[in-house]
N, C-alpha and C positions, 0 to 999 in steps of 0.2 A: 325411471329407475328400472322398471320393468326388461327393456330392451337392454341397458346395461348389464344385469347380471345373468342377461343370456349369453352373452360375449365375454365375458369375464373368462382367461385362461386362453384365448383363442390366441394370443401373441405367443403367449408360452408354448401352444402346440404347432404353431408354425416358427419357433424356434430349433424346437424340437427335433423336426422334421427336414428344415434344410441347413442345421447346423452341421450335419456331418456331410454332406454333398459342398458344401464351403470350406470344410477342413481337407477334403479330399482335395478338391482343384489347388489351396495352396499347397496339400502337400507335392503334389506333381511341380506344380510351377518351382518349388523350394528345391525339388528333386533334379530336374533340369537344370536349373541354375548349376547346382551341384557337380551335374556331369561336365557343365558347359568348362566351370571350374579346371574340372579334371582333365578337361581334355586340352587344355591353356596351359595349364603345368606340364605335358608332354611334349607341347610344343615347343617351352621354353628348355625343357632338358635334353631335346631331342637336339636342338639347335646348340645349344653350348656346348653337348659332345658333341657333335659334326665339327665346329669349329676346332675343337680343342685339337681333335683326330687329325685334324686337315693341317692344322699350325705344327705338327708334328710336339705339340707336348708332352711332359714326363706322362706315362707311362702311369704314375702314380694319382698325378689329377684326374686321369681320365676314370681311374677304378674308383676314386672318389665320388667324381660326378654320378657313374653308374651305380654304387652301392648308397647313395642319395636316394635313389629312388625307392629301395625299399625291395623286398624278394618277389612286391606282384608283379613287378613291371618284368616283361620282358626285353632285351635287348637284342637288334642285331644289328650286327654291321656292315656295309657292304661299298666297296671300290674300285669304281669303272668308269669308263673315258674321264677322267681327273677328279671325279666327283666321290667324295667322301661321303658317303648316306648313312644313317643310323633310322630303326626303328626301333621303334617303341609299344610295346602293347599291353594291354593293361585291363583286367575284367571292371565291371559296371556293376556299380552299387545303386539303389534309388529307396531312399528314404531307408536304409539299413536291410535292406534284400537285395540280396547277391542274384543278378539276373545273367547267369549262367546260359553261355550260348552267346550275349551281346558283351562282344571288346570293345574297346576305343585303339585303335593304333592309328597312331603317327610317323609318318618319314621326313625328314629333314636334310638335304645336302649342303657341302659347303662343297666348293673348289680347292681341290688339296694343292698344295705349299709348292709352287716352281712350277704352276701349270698355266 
């Protein structure tokens, strides 16, 4: 009995101890996931306005697509040797900190219409 209630609490101090070094790695992993997220979503919008651009659509879907995104995304557009490109850029968030300085941008082209 003796040996036992030398060790008694010893779980609880090594809970203690690497509880927060284990909430830190999921929160990173949680965090990445996140961006991986995010930067999946640009690729899908990047791409549907390339296309849209390219199929010479209204005008109107296209400003649809791009106010989809929201005022952080940036857009740009750009057309050369037949290729309709859009970017895309957009600041990085990780776990709710704005890590200013790191974007995510994405480029997407289609083939524009009659090339």
């Amino acid at each position: 009995m003796a040996a036992a209630r030398k060790e008694s609490g010893t779980v609880t101090a090594e809970l203690v101890l690497t509880l927060p070094a284990v909430l830190l790695v999921l929160g990173l992993a949680l965090g990445a996931m996140s961006i991986q997220l995010q930067r999946m979503q640009l690729v899908t919008a990047a791409s549907d306005i390339a296309r849209a651009i390219a199929r010479e659509e209204p005008m109107a879907l296209v400003d649809a697509l791009v106010l989809d995104l929201g005022s952080e995304v940036g857009f740009e557009f750009l057309e050369e040797d037949g290729l309709v490109c859009v970017v895309l850029k957009s600041g990085v968030e990780l776990i709710g900190i704005d890590l200013t300085g790191f974007d995510l941008i994405e480029t997407q082209c289609a083939k524009a219409q009659g090339q």
